[in-house]
N, C-alpha and C positions, 0 to 999 in steps of 0.2 A: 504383514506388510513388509514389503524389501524396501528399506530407506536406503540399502545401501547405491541404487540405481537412482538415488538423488544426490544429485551434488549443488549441495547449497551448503555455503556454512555455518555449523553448530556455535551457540552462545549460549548464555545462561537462563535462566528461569523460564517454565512452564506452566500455565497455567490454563485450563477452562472449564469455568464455574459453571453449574447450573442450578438456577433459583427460581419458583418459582415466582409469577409476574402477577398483580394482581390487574391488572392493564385492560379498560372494556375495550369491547370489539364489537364488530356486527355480527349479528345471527341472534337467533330465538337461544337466551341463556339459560343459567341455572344453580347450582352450586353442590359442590362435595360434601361429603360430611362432616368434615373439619367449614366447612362455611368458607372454600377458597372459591372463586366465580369459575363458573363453566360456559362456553359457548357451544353451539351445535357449528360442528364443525364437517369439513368433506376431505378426501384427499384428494388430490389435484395433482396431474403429473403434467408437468414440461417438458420441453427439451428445450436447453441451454448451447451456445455455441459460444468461443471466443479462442482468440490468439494469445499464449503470451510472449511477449517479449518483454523479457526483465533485461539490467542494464548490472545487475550483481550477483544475481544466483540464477544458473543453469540447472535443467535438469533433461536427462534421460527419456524419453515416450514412458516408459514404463514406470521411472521414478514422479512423474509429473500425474501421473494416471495412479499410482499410490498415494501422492502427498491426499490428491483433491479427493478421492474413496475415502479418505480417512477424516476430511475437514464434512463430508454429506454425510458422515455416519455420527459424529460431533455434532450435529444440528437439528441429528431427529428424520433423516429421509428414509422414507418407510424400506423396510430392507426388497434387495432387488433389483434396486437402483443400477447404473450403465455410466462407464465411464471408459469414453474412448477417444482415441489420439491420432492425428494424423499428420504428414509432412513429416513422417523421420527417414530424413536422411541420412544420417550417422549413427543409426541402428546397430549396434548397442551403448554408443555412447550420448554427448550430452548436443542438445538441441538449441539452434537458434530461434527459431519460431512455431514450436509446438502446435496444434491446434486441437481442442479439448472438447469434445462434445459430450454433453451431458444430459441424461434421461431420467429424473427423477420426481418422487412425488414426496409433498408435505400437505399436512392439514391447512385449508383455510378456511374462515369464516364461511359457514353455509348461505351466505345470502344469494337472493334470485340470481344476479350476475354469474355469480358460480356453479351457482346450481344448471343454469342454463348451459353453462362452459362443457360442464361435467356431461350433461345429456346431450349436447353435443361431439362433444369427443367419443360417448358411447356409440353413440350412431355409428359414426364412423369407422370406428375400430369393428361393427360389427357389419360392416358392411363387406371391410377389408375381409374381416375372414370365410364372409361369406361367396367373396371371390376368388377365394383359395381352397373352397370346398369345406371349410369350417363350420359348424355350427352353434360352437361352445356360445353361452350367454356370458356377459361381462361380469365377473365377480362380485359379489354383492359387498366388500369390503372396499372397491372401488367408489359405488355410489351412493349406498345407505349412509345417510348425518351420522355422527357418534359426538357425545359430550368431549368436551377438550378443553384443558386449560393452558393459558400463557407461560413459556418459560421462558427465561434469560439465559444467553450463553455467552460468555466470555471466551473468545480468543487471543491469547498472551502468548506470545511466543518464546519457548525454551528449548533445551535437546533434546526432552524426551514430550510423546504425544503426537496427536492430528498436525501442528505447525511447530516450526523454530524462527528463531528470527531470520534467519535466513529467507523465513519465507513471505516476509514482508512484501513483496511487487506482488507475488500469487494471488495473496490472501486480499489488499487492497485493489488485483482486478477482480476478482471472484466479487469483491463488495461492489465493484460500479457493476457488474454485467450479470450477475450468477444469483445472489442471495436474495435481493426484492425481487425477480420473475419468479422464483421459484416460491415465494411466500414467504419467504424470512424477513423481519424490518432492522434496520440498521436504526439504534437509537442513543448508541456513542461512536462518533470515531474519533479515535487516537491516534490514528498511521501516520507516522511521517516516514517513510522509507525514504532514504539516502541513497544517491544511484554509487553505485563502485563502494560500497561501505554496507558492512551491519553492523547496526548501532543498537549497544542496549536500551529497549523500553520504545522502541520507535513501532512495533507490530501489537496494536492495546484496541480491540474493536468488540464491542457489544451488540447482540442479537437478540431479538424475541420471535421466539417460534411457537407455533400450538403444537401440543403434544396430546394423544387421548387421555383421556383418563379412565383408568383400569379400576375396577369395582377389588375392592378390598374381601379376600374371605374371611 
């Protein structure tokens, strides 16, 4: 990742945990061998759109298009994912209203709501390519259940990792417009960003996301 095409500024401590969650959900469950709970779970891909305009840290099309690659791969979005930028004006430098569109998938709770979601977005996707002279069938890692469990993730912003505190505005809009569409839930926040200031300890946000869970050999 080039952070050096972010210009936000660096401060102290970094941090982002991940813990296991023993947290129910919806869907047909189950549990690991160690006895931590499973849900049947799907992945679900989205597309995400939004603007930012921060009022203290600036970034670059391509530094802004780094920071958030680096905060969907910190969260668990299945690799593959799409992160694109537009409105750069001042290509190669730093940006007043970037705008981020994002394409990515996480696990959600398999219930009928989504499962329908899923068999409809198959449809479609196979319809597209079949207007394109396609005929591949949809990946079966797209719409087969898999067992999955809860994690927690902590976002703390320091100098080194997916955010700094600098990245306080990013990371607090990615949590109003980015993280619940995509399936991630917001069950602390801490953010107080300070506009024209970073302030230590102002960027403290906690997530639970489903992750699969991978058979042990």
């Amino acid at each position: 990742m080039n952070f050096l095409r972010t210009f936000a500024a660096p401060l102290a401590l970094f941090v982002v945990t991940v813990a296991n969650a023993a947290t129910p959900a919806a869907g047909q469950g189950g549990a690991t061998p160690d006895g931590q709970k499973t849900v049947s779970a799907v992945w679900v891909e989205r597309e995400v759109e939004f603007a930012y305009m921060g009022l203290t840290s600036y970034y670059s099309c391509d530094g802004i298009q780094d920071r958030v690659e680096a905060i969907l791969a910190a969260i668990g979005a299945r690799p593959g994912f799409k992160v694109d930028t537009r409105f750069c004006i001042n290509s190669p430098g730093v940006e007043r209203m970037p705008w981020v569109t994002i394409r990515a998938a996480l696990p959600r709770p398999a219930t009928p709501e989504v499962m329908e979601e899923v068999a409809k977005s198959d449809a479609q996707r196979a319809l597209a390519a079949k207007a394109k002279g396609h005929h591949k069938s949809p990946t079966p890692e797209a719409t087969v259940p898999f067992p999955a469990r809860w994690r927690t993730v902590r976002l703390v912003g320091g100098p080194l990792g997916p955010v700094q505190q600098g990245d306080c505005e990013l990371v607090d809009e990615m949590r109003k417009q980015v993280f619940e569409q995509l399936g991630a839930r917001v069950v602390e926040n801490h953010i107080a960003c300070v506009p024209r200031a970073v302030t230590p300890g102002s960027l403290n946000l906690t997530l639970e996301v489903l992750e699969p869970v991978t058979e042990k050999k």
